[in-house]
DOZASE-328658 format. One record per residue (C-alpha): residue number from 1; residue in three letters; x, y, z. Coordinates in nm, 4 decimals. Layout:
<atoms>
+-----+-----+----------+----------+----------+
:   n : res :     east :    north :       up :
+-----+-----+----------+----------+----------+
: NUM : ALA :        X :        Y :        Z :
...
+-----+-----+----------+----------+----------+
</atoms>
This chain:
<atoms>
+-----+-----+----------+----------+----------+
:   n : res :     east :    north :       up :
+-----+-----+----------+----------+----------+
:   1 : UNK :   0.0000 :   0.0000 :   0.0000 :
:   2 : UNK :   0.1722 :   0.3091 :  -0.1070 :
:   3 : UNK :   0.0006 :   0.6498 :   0.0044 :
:   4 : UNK :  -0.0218 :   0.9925 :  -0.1927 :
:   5 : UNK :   0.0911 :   1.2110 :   0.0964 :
:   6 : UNK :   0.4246 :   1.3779 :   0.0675 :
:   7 : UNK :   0.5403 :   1.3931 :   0.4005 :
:   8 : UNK :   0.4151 :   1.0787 :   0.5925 :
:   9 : UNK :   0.7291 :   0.9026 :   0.6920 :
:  10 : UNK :   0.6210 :   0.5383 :   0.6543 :
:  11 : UNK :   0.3157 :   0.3991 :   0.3998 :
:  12 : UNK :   0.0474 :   0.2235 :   0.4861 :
:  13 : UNK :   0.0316 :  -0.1248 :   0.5090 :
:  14 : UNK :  -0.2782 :  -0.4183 :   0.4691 :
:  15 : UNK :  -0.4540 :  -0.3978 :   0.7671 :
:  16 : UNK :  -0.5893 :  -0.7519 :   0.9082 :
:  17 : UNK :  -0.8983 :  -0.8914 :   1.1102 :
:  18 : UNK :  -1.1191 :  -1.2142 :   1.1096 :
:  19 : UNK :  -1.3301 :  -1.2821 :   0.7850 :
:  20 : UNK :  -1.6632 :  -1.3472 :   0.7373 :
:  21 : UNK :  -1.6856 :  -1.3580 :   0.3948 :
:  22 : UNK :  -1.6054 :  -1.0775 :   0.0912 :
:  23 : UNK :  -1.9313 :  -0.9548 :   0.0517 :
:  24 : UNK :  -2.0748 :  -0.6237 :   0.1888 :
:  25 : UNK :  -2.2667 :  -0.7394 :   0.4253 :
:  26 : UNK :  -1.9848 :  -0.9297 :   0.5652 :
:  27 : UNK :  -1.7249 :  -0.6724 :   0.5579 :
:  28 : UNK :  -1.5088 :  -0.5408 :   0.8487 :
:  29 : UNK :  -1.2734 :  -0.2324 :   0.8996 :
:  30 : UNK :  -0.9780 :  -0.4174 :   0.7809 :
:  31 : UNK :  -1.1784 :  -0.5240 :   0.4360 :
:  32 : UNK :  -1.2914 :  -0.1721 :   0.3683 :
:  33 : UNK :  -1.0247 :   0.0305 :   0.4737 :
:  34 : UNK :  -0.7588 :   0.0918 :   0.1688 :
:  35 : UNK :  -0.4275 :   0.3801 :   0.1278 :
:  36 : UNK :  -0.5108 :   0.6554 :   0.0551 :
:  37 : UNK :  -0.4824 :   0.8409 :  -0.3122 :
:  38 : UNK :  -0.5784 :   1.1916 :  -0.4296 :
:  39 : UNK :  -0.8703 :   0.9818 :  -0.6648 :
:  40 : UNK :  -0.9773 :   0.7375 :  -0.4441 :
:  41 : UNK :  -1.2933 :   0.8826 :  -0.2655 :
:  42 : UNK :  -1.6533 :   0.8305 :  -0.3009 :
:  43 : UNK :  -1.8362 :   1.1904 :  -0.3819 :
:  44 : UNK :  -2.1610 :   1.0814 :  -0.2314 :
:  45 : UNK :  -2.0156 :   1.1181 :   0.0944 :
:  46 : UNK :  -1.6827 :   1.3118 :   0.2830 :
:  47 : UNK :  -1.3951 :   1.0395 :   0.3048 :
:  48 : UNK :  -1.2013 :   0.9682 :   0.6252 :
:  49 : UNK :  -0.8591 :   0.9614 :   0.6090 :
:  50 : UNK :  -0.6555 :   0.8142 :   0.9275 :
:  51 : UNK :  -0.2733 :   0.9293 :   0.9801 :
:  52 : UNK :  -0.0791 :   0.7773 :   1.2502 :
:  53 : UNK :   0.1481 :   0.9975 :   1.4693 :
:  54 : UNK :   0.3705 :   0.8039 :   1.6041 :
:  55 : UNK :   0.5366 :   1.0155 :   1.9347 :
:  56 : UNK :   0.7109 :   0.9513 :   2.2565 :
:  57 : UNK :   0.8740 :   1.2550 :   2.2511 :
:  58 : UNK :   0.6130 :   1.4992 :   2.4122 :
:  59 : UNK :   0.5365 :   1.2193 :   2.7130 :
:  60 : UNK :   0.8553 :   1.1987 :   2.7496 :
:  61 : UNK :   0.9868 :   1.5445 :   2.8222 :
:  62 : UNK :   0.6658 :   1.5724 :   3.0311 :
:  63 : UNK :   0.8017 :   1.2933 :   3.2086 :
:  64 : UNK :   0.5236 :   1.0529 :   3.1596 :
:  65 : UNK :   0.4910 :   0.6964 :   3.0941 :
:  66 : UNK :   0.6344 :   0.6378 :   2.7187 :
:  67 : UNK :   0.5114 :   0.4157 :   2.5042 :
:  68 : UNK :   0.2799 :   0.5849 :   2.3171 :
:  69 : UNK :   0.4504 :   0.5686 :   1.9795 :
:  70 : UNK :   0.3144 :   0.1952 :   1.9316 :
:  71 : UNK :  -0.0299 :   0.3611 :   1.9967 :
:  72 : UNK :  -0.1651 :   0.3843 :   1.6093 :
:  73 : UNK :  -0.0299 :   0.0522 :   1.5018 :
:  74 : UNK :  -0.2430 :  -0.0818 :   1.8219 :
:  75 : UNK :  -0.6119 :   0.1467 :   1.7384 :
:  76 : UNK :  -0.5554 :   0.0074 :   1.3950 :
:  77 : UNK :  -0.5472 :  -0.3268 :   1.4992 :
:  78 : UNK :  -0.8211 :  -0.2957 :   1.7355 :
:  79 : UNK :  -1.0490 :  -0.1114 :   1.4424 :
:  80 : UNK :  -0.9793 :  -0.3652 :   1.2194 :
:  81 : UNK :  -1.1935 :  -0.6571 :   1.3327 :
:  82 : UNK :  -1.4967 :  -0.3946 :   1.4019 :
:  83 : UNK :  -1.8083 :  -0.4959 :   1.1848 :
:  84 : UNK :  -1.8179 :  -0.2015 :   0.8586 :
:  85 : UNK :  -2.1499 :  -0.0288 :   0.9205 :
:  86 : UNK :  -2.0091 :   0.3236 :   0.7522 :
:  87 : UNK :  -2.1610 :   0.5311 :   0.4729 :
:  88 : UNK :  -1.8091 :   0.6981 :   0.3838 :
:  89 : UNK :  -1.4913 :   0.5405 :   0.2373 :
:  90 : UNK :  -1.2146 :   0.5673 :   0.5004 :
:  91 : UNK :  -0.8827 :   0.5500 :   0.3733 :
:  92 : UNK :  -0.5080 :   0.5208 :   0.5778 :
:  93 : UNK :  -0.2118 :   0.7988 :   0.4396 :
:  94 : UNK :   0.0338 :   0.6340 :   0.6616 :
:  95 : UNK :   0.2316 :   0.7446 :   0.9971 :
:  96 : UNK :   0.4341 :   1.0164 :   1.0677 :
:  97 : UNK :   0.7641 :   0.8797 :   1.3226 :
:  98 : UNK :   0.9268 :   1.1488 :   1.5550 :
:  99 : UNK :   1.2505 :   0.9936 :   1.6100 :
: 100 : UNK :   1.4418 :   1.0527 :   1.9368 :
: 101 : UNK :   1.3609 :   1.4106 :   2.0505 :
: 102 : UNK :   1.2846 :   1.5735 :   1.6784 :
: 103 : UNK :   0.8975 :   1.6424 :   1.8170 :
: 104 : UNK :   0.9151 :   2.0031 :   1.6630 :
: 105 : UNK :   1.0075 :   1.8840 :   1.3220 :
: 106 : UNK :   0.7729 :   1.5773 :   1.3549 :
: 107 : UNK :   0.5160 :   1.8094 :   1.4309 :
: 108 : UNK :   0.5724 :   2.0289 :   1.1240 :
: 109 : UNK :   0.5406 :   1.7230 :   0.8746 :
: 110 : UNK :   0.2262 :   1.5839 :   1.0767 :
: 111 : UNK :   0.1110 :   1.9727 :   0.9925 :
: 112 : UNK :   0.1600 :   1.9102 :   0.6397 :
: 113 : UNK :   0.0037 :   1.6203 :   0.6188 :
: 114 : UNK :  -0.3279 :   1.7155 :   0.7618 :
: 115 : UNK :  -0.3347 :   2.0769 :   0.5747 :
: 116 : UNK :  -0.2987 :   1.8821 :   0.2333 :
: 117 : UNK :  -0.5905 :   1.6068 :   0.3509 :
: 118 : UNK :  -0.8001 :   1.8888 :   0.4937 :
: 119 : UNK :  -0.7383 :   2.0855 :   0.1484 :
: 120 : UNK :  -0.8527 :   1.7991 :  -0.0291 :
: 121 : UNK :  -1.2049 :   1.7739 :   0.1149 :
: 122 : UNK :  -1.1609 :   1.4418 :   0.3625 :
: 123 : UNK :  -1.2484 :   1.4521 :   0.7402 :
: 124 : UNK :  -0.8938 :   1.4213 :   0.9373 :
: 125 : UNK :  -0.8556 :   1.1123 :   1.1643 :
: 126 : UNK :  -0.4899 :   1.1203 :   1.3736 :
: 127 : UNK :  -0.3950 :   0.8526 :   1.5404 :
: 128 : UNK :  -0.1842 :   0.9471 :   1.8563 :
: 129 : UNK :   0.1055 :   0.9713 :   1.9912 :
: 130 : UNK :   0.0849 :   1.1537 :   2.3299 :
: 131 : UNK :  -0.0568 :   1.4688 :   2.3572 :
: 132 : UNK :   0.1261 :   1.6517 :   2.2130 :
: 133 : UNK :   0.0214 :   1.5064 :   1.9049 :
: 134 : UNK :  -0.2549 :   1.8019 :   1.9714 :
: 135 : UNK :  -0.0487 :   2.0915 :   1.8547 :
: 136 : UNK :   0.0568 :   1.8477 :   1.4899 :
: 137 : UNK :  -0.3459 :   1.8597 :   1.4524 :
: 138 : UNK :  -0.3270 :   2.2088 :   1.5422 :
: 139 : UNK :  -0.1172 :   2.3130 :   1.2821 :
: 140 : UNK :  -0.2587 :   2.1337 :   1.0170 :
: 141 : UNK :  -0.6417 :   2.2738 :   1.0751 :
: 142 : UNK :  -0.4566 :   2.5937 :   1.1290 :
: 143 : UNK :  -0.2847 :   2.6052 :   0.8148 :
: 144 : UNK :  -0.5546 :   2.4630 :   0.5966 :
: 145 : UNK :  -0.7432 :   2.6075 :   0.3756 :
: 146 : UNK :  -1.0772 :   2.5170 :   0.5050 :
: 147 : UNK :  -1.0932 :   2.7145 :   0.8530 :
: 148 : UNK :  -1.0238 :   3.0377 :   0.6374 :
: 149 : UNK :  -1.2439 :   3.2735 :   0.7792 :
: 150 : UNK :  -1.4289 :   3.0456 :   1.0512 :
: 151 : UNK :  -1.4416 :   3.0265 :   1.3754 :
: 152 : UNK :  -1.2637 :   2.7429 :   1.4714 :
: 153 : UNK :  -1.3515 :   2.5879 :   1.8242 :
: 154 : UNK :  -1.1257 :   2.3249 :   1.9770 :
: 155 : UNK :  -1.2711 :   2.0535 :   2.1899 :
: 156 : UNK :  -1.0756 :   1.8542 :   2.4487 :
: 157 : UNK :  -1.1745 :   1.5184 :   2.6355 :
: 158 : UNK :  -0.9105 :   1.5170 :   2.9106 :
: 159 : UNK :  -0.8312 :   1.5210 :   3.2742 :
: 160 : UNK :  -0.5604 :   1.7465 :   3.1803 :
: 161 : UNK :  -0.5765 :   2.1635 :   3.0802 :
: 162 : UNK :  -0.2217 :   2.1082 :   2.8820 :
: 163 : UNK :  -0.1766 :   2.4604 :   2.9409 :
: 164 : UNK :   0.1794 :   2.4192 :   3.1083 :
: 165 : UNK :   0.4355 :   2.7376 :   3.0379 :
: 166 : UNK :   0.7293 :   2.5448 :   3.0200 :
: 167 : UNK :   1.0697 :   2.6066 :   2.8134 :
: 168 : UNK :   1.0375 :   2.3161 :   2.5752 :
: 169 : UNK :   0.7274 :   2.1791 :   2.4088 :
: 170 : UNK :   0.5909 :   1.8618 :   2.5610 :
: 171 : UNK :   0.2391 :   1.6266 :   2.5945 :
: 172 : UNK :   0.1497 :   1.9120 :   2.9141 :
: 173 : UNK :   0.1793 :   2.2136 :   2.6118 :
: 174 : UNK :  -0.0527 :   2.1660 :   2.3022 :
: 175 : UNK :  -0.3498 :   2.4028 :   2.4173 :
: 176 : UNK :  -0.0791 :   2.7006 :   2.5485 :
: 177 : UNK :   0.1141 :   2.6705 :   2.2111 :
: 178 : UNK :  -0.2302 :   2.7139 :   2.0409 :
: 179 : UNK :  -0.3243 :   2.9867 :   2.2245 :
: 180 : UNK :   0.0070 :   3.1835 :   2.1507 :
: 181 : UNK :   0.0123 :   3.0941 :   1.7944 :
: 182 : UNK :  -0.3722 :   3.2379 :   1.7923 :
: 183 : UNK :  -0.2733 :   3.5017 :   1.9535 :
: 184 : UNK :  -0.0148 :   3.5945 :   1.6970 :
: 185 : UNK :  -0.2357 :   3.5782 :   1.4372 :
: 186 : UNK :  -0.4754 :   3.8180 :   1.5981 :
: 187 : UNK :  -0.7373 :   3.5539 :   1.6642 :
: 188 : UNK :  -0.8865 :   3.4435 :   2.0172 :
: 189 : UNK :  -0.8212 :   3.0557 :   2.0888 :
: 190 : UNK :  -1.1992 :   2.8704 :   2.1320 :
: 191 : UNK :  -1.0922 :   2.5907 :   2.3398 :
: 192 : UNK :  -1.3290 :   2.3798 :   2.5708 :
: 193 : UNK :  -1.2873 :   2.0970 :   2.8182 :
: 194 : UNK :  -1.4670 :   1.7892 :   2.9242 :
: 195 : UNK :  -1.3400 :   1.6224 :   3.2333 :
: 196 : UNK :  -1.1005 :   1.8268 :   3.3926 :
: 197 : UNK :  -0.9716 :   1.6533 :   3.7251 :
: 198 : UNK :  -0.9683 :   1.9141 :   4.0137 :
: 199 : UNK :  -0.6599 :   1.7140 :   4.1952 :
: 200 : UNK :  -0.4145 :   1.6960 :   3.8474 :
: 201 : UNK :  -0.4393 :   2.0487 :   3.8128 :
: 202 : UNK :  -0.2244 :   2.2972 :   3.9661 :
: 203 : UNK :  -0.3780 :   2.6261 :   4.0425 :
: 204 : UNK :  -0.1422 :   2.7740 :   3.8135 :
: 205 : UNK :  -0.3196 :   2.5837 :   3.5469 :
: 206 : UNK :  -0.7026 :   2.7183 :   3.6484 :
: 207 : UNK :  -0.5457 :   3.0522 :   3.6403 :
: 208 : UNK :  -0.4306 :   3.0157 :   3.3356 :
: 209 : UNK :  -0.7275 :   2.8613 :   3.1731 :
: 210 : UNK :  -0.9667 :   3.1492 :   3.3274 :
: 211 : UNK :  -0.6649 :   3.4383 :   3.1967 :
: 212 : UNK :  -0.7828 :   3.2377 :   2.8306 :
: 213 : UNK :  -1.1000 :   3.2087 :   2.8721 :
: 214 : UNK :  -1.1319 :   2.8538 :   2.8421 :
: 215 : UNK :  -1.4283 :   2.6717 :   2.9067 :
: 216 : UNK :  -1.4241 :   2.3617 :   3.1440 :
: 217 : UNK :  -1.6022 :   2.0636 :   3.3165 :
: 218 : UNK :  -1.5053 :   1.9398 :   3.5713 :
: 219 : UNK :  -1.5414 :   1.5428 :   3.5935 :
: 220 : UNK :  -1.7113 :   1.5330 :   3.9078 :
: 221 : UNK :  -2.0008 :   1.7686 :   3.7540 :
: 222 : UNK :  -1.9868 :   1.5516 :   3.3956 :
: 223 : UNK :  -2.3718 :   1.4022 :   3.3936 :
: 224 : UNK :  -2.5074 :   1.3343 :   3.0665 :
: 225 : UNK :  -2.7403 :   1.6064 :   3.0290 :
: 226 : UNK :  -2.4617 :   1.8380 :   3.1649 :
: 227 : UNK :  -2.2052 :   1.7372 :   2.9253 :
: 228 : UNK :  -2.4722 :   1.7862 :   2.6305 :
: 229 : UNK :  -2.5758 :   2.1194 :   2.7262 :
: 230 : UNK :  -2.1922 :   2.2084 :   2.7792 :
: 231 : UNK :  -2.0622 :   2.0408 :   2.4296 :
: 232 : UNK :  -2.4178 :   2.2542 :   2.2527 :
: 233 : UNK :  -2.2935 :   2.5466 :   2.3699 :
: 234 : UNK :  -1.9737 :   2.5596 :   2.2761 :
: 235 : UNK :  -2.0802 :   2.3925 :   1.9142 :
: 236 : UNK :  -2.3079 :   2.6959 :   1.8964 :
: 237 : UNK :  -2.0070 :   2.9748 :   1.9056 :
: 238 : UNK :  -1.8099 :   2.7865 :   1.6132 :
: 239 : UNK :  -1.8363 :   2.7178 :   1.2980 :
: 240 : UNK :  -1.5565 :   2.4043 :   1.2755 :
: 241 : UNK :  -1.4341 :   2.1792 :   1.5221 :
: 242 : UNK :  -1.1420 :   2.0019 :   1.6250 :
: 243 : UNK :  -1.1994 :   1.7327 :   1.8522 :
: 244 : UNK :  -0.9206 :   1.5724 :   2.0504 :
: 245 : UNK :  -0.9880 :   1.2620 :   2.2840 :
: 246 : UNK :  -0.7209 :   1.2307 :   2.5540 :
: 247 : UNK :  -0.7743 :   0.8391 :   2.6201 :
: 248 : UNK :  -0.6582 :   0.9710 :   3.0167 :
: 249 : UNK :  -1.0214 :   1.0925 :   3.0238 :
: 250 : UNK :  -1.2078 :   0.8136 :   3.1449 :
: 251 : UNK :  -1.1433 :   0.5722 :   3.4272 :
: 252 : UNK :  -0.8506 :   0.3700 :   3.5096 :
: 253 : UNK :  -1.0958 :   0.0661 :   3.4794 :
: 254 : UNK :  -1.2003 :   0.1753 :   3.0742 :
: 255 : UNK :  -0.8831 :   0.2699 :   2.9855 :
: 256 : UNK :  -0.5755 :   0.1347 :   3.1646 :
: 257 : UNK :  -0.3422 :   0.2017 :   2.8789 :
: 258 : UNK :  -0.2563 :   0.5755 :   2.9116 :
: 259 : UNK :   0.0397 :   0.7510 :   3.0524 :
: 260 : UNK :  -0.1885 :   0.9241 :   3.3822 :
: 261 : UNK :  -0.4683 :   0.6552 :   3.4473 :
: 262 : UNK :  -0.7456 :   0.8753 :   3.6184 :
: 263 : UNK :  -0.8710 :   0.7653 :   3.9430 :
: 264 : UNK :  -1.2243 :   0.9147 :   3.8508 :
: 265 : UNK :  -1.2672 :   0.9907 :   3.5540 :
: 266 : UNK :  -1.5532 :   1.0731 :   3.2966 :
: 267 : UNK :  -1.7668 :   0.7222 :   3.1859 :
: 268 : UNK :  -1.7201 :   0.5780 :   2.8676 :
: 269 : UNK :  -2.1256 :   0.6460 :   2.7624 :
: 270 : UNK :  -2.0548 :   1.0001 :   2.7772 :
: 271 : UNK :  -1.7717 :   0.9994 :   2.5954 :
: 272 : UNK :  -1.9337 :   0.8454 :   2.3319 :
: 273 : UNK :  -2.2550 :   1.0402 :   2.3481 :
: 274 : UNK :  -2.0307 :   1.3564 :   2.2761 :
: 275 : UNK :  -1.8637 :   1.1577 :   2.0230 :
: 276 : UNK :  -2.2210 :   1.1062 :   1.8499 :
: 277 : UNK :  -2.3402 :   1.4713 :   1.9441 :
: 278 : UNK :  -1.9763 :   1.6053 :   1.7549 :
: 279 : UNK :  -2.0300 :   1.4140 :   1.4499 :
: 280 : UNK :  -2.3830 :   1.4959 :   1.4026 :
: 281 : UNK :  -2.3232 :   1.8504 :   1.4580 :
: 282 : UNK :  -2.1939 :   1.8659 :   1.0818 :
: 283 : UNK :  -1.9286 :   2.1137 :   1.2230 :
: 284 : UNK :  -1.6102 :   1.8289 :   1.2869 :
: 285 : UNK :  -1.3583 :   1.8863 :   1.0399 :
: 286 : UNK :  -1.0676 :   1.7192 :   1.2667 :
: 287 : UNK :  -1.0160 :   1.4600 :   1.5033 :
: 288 : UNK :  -0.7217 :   1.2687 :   1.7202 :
: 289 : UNK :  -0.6831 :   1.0294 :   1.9889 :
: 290 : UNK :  -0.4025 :   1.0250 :   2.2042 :
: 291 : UNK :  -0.2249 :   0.9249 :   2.4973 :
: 292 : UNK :  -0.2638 :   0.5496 :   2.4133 :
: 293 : UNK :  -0.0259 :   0.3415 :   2.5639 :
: 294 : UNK :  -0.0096 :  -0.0027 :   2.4821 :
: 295 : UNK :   0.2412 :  -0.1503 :   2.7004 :
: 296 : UNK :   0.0465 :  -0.0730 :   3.0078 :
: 297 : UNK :  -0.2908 :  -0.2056 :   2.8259 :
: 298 : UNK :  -0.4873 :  -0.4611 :   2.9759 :
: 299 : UNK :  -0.6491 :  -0.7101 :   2.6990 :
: 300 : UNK :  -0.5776 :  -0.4661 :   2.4360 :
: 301 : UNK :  -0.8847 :  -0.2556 :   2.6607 :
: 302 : UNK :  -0.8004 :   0.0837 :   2.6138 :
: 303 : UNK :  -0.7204 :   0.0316 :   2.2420 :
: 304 : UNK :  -1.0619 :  -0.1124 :   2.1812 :
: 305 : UNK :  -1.1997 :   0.1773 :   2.3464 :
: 306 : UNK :  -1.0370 :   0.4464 :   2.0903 :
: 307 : UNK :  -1.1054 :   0.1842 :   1.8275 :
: 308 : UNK :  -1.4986 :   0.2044 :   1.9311 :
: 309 : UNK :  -1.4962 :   0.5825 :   1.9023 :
: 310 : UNK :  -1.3356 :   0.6514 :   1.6385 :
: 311 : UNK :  -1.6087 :   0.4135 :   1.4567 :
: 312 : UNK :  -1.8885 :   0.6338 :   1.6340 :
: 313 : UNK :  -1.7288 :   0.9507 :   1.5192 :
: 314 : UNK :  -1.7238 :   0.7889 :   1.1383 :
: 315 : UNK :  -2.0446 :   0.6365 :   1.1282 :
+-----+-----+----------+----------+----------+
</atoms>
C-alpha cells in the first residue's frame, strides 16, 4: 500500500482482522479500509482519512509513561476486526515517526500532512502519539485552507488543561502553544474541556485557563445532560471543530493504557454520546486520539476503546 501524501514518513500497510466472507454485508474495517490516493474517494459522501502519529517525545519530556509511539499501530489493529457499518470510504495515508527528541520537526510534517488532507475535502482522523500530538493537529487545521475565515472551536476530552508554560514543548503544552500561535495571528483561541480533574491540576493551570478564557467541566459535575448542554454550547459559538480525545479521560478501569490513568474519571457512555453529538453537529472537520499506551494495556482494553470511538465519530 503506497500512500499519496508527501510527508508521511512510513506507507500504509494491509490492515488484518477475522473474515466473514467478501461480501458487503460481511465486511469489516480491515476489508474496507484501503491507502489513501488523491482519486480514491466516493463523492456521495466526505472520506475519512486516518494518519498515525507516532510520538514519545512529548510524554517523554513531560516525564510521563512512554510508550505511546506503538499507539496507532495498536487502534488500527483494534479497528480492524470492528463490523463495517459506515456510509463513507475511510482511507489510511500512513504514519508520521518522531525519532528521538525531533517532536518540533515531527510536528511540522504531521502539519503538512493534515493541511494537504483537509485541502482535499476528507475529514482528518490522527492517530496518537501523546498529547502533544494536539499541537501536529493544530497546525494542520490551522494552516488549511478550510478554517479560512471560521471560527474554529477546539474541543478537548481530558483530565488534563495542557496549558503548562514550560521552556520546551511537551504532551502538558498543546493548548498554550495554540493559544500563543492564535494570539499571533490576531485571533482568540476557542478551546473547551470535558473532564477536567480538580486534583491533576495545579492552580497555576485554572489561572491560566480562566486568563484564556477557556471553558471547562469538571469530571465530578460531567452528567449526561450536563455534558450535552456544555458540548451545545460551545458547538453553537463555532463554525468548525477540532476534537481531541485524551484516552486519560475516562477511568482507570475503561482505559488502563494511558500515561496518567485517572482515578475518577468521565464514563465511557458520555464519551461516546459527545462523540455522536460532535459528528452529528456537521461542524467536525478534525479529530485525534491520544495518549494510548499499549504496554500498560490490559487485553488490548483501552485500544478497543479508541477503536470504538473513532467508529462512532465515522459512522
Amino acid at each position: 500500500m503506497e500512500t499519496s501524501v508527501t510527508t508521511v514518513d512510513v506507507s500504509p500497510t494491509p490492515w488484518t482482522g477475522r473474515l466473514d466472507g467478501d461480501g458487503v454485508a460481511h465486511r469489516r474495517w480491515w476489508q474496507a479500509i484501503t491507502a489513501h490516493t488523491p482519486a480514491a474517494a466516493n463523492a456521495a459522501s466526505r472520506p475519512a482519512v486516518v494518519l498515525g502519529f507516532c510520538s514519545d517525545a512529548g510524554v517523554r519530556r513531560n516525564k510521563g509513561r512512554v510508550g505511546a509511539a506503538a499507539a496507532p499501530a495498536a487502534i488500527r489493529s483494534a479497528l480492524g476486526p470492528l463490523a463495517y457499518h459506515l456510509d463513507r470510504d475511510v482511507f489510511d495515508a500512513g504514519d508520521v515517526v518522531v525519532e528521538d527528541d525531533s517532536l518540533e520537526a515531527g510536528q511540522e510534517r504531521a502539519g503538512r500532512a493534515i493541511s494537504e488532507l483537509l485541502d482535499a475535502g476528507n475529514l482528518t482522523v490522527v492517530l496518537g502519539g501523546g498529547h502533544e500530538t494536539a499541537f501536529a493537529s493544530y497546525l494542520g487545521v490551522a494552516g488549511s485552507d478550510v478554517v479560512k475565515g471560521k471560527r474554529l472551536g477546539v474541543l478537548n476530552l481530558d483530565a488534563h488543561f495542557d496549558l503548562r508554560d514550560e521552556p520546551t514543548p511537551s504532551s502538558g503544552t498543546p493548548f498554550l502553544q495554540m493559544a500563543r500561535a492564535e494570539a499571533a495571528a490576531g485571533r482568540e483561541l476557542q478551546y473547551a474541556v470535558v473532564g477536567i480533574s480538580e486534583p491533576n491540576n495545579t492552580r497555576t493551570l485554572f489561572d491560566t485557563a480562566q486568563r484564556l478564557g477557556v471553558k471547562y467541566l469538571l469530571d465530578e459535575r460531567c452528567s449526561p445532560e450536563a455534558v450535552e448542554v456544555f458540548v451545545a454550547d460551545f458547538l453553537a459559538g463555532v463554525d468548525v471543530l477540532y476534537l481531541t480525545i485524551d484516552l486519560d479521560v475516562m477511568p482507570a478501569s475503561v482505559a488502563p493504557g494511558v500515561s496518567a490513568p485517572a482515578a475518577y474519571g468521565v464514563p465511557l457512555p458520555v464519551i461516546s454520546a459527545v462523540c455522536r453529538q460532535v459528528a452529528a453537529s456537521g461542524k467536525l472537520l478534525h479529530v485525534d486520539v491520544a495518549e494510548l499506551n499499549p504496554e500498560f494495556d490490559i487485553d488490548s482494553r483501552t485500544a478497543k476503546v479508541a477503536a470504538r470511538l473513532v467508529n462512532t465519530l465515522l459512522g
